[in-house]
N, C-alpha and C positions, 0 to 999 in steps of 0.2 A: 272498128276503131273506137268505138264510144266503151266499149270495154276498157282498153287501153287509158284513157282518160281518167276512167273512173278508178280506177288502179294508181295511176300516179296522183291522179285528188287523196287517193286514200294514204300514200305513203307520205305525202305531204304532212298530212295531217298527223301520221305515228313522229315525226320529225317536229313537226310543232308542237304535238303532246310531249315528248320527252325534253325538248325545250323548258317545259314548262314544269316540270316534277319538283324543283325545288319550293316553290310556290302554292302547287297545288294535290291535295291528296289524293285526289280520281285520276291523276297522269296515267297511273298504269294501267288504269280500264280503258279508257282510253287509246291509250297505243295499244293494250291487245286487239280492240273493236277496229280500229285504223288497219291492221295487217290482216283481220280476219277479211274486211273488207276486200283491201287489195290479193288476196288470195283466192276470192270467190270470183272477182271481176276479171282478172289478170288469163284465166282459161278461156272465159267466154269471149274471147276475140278469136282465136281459133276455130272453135264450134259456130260460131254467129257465120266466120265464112265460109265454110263446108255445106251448113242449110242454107246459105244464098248458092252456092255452085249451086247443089243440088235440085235448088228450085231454078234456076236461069238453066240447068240438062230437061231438066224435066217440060219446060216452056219452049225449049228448042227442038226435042227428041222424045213428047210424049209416050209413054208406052201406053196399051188397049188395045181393043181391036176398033173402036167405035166410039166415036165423040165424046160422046155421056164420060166413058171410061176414059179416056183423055182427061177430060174438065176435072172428074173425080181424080184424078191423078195431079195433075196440077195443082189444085186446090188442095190436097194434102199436102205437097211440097211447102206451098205457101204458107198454109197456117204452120209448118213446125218452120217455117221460117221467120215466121213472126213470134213465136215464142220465148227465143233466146235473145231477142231484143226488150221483150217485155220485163224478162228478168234482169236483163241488164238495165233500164230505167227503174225498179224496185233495187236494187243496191245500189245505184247514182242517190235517189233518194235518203237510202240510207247515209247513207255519205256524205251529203250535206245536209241533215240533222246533226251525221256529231260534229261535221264542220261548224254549227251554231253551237253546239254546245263547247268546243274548245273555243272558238273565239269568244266566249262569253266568261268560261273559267279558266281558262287558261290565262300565260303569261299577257300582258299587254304588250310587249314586245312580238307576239309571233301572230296577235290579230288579223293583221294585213295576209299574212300565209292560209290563217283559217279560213278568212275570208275567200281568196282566191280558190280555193281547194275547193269552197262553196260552188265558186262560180263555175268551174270548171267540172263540178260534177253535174250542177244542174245541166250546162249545155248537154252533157252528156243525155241526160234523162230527157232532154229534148229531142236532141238526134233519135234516139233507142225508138223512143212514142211515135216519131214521125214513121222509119221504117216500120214499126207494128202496123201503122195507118196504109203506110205504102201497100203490103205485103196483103193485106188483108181488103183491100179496094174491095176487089168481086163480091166478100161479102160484108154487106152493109148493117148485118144485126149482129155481129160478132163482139161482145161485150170488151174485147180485150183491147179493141182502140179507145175503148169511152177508160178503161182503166190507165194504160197508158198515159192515154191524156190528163187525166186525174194525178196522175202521180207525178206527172213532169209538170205541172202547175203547182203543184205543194213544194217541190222543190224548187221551184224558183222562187216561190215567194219566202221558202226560207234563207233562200241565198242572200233575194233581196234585203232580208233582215241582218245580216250579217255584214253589208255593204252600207246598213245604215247610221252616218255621224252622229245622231240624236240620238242613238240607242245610249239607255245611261252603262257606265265603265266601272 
């Protein structure tokens, strides 16, 4: 689902860049990066739940002959389960950076949307980082929860930027 989010954050955003084109000359970079986004994000909800099946068959119905090959089984599942969330908080990411960046050049009228689109992708990069976290428990040196987590803290703090009245207009 955190795909799905970050999909409608992004089309948000091609909506409040085109809002904004008479004002602004980068409108149209803008709305291309907004749909590229939500075109990248918009599959991985699909794929994210096929390696969750596959990892919850695999934890239910290991195949092997022998424990080892069980774990090593599972443990494969899980890390490509944990993968296509990790990509999915690296395009939430992305998503609320141009979200700062339209709410900053963009119209002052569609602010409040950029804003939002912020927020709604950070949570997403939250969610994504957490199931990386989930998905990848058993192994505790796996680099890809320390990145996840990195990346879902950059976007929130850019969100937060976006959310904030002090910032000059």
């Amino acid at each position: 689902m955190a795909a799905l989010v970050v999909a409608m954050a992004a089309a948000l955003l091609a909506m409040a860049a085109r809002a904004s084109r008479e004002g602004w000359a980068d409108a149209s970079g803008a709305i291309v990066q907004a749909e590229s986004l939500r075109r990248r994000a918009a599959p991985l909800a699909a794929e994210d739940a096929r390696a969750y099946a596959e990892a919850l068959t695999a934890m239910k119905t290991p195949v092997g002959g022998d424990a080892e090959e069980r774990d090593a089984a599972i443990a494969a599942a899980l890390s490509r389960a944990a993968q296509l969330p990790l990509e999915i908080a690296e395009i939430a990411a992305d998503t609320v950076a141009l979200a700062a960046t339209v709410a900053d050049r963009g119209d002052d009228k569609i602010r409040g949307d950029a804003a939002a689109a912020a927020v709604l992708a950070a949570a997403a990069a939250q969610a994504a980082a957490n199931l990386v976290a989930i998905n990848l428990a058993a192994n505790v040196d796996d680099q890809r929860v320390v990145r996840a987590r990195t990346i879902a803290a950059g976007a929130i703090d850019s969100a937060r930027w976006t959310l904030d009245p002090e910032r000059p207009i």
